[in-house]
ZADO-1210 file (C-alpha; in nm, 4 decimals, padded with zeros to 6 digits):
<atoms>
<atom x="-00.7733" y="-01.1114" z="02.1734" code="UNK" pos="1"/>
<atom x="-01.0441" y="-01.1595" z="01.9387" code="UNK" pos="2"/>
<atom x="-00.9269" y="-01.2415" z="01.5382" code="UNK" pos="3"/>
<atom x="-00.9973" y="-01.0572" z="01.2454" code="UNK" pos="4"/>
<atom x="-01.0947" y="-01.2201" z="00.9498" code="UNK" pos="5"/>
<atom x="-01.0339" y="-01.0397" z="00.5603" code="UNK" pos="6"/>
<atom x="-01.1710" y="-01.2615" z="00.3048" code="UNK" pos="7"/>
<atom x="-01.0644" y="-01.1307" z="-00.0310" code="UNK" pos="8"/>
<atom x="-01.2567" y="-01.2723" z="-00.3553" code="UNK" pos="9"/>
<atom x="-01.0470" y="-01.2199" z="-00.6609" code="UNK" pos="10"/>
<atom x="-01.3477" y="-01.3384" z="-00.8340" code="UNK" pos="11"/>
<atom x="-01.6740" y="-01.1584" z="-00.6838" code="UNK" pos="12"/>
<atom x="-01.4627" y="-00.8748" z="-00.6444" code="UNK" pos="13"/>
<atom x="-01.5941" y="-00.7813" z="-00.2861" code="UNK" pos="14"/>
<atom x="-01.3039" y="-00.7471" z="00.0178" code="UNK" pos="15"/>
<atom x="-01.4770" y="-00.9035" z="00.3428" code="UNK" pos="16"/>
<atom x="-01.3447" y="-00.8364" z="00.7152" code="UNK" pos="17"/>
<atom x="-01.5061" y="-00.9437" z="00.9979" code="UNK" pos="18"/>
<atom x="-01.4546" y="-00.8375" z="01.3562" code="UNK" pos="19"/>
<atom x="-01.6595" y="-01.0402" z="01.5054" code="UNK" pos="20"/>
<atom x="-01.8240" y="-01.3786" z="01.4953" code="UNK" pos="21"/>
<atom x="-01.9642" y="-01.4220" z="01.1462" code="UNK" pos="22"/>
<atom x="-02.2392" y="-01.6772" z="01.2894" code="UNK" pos="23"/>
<atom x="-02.3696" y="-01.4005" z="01.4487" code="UNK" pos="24"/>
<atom x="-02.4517" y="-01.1556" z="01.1779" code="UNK" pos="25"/>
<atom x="-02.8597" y="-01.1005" z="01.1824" code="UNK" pos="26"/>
<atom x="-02.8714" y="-00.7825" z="01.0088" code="UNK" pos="27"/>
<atom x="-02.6788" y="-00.6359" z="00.6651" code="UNK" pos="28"/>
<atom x="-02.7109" y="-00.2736" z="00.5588" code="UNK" pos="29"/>
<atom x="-02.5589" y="-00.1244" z="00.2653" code="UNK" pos="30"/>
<atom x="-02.4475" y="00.1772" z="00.2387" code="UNK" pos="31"/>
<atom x="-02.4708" y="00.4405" z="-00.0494" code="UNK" pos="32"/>
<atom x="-02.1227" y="00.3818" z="-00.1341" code="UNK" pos="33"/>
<atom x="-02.0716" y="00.0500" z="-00.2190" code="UNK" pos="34"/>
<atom x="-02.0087" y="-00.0815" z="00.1439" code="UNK" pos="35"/>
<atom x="-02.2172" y="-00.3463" z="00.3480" code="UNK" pos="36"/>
<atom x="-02.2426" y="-00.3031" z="00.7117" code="UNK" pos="37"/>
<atom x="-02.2531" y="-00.7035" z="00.9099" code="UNK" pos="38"/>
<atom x="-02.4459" y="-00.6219" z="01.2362" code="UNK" pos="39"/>
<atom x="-02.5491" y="-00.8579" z="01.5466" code="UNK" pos="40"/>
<atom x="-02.9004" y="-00.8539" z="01.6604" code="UNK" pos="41"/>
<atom x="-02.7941" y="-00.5220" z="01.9333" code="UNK" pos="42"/>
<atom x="-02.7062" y="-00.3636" z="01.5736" code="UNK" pos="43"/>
<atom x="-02.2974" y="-00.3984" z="01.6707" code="UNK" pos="44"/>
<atom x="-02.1099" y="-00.3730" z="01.3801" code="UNK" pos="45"/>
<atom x="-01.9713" y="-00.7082" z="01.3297" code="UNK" pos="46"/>
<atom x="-01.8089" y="-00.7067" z="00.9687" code="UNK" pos="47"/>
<atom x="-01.7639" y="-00.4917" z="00.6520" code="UNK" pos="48"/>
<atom x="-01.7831" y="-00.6231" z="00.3223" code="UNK" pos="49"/>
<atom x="-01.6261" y="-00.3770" z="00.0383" code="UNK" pos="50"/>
<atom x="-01.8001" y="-00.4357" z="-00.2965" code="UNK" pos="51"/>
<atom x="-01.5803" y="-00.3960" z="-00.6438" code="UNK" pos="52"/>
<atom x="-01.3033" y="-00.4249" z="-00.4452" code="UNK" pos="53"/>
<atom x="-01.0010" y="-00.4955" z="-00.6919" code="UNK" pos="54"/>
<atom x="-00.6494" y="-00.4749" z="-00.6111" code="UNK" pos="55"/>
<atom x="-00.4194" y="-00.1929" z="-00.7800" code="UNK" pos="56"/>
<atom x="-00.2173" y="-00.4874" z="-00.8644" code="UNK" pos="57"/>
<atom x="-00.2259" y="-00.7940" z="-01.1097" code="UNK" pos="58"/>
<atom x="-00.1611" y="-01.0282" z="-00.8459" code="UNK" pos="59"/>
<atom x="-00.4842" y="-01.1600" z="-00.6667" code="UNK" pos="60"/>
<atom x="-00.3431" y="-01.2259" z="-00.3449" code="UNK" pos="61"/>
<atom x="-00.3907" y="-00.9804" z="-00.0497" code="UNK" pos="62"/>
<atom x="-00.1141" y="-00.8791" z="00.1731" code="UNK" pos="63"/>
<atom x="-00.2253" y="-00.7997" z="00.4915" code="UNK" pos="64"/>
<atom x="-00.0400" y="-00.5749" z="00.7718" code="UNK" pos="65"/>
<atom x="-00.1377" y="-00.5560" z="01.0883" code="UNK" pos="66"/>
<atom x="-00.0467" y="-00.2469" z="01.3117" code="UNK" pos="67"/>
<atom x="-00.1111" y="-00.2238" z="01.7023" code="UNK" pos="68"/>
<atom x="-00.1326" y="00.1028" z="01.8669" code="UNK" pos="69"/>
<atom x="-00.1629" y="00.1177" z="02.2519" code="UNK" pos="70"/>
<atom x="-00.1925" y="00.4082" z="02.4681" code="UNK" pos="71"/>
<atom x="00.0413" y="00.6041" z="02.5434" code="UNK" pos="72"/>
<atom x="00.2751" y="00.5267" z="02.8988" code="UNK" pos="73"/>
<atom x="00.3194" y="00.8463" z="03.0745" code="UNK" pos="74"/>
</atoms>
C-alpha cells in the first residue's frame, strides 16, 4: 500500500496531500478555486495542495482520520 502524505503549514496557510511520490511531480495546475493540482509527466494526479487553508480551530495541529472502504462481499 502506497502512503499518503498531508503536510499542513500553520504558517503559509496551504494544506498539502500527496498520493504519490512527490519527486515525481513535473507539472502544477491551479485551479480557479484556490486548489493546486501535483501531476506526473502522464498528467496523473499526484498531490493536492489547498491554499488558505486554516483550521476552524485555534490549535495548529491537524488531526488526521483515515477511513478504508472495501467492496462489498456478497
Amino acid at each position: 500500500m502506497e502512503k499518503i502524505k498531508v503536510i499542513h503549514d500553520s504558517i503559509a496557510h496551504t494544506l498539502t496531500i500527496w498520493i504519490g511520490n512527490p519527486k515525481k511531480e513535473t507539472i502544477c495546475e491551479e485551479s480557479s478555486e484556490e486548489v493546486i493540482f501535483m501531476k506526473d509527466k502522464n498528467g496523473n494526479i499526484i498531490g493536492v495542495e489547498i491554499l488558505n487553508y486554516k483550521s476552524a480551530h485555534l490549535d495548529p495541529s491537524l488531526i488526521v482520520e483515515t477511513i478504508v472502504k472495501t467492496a462489498a462481499v456478497t
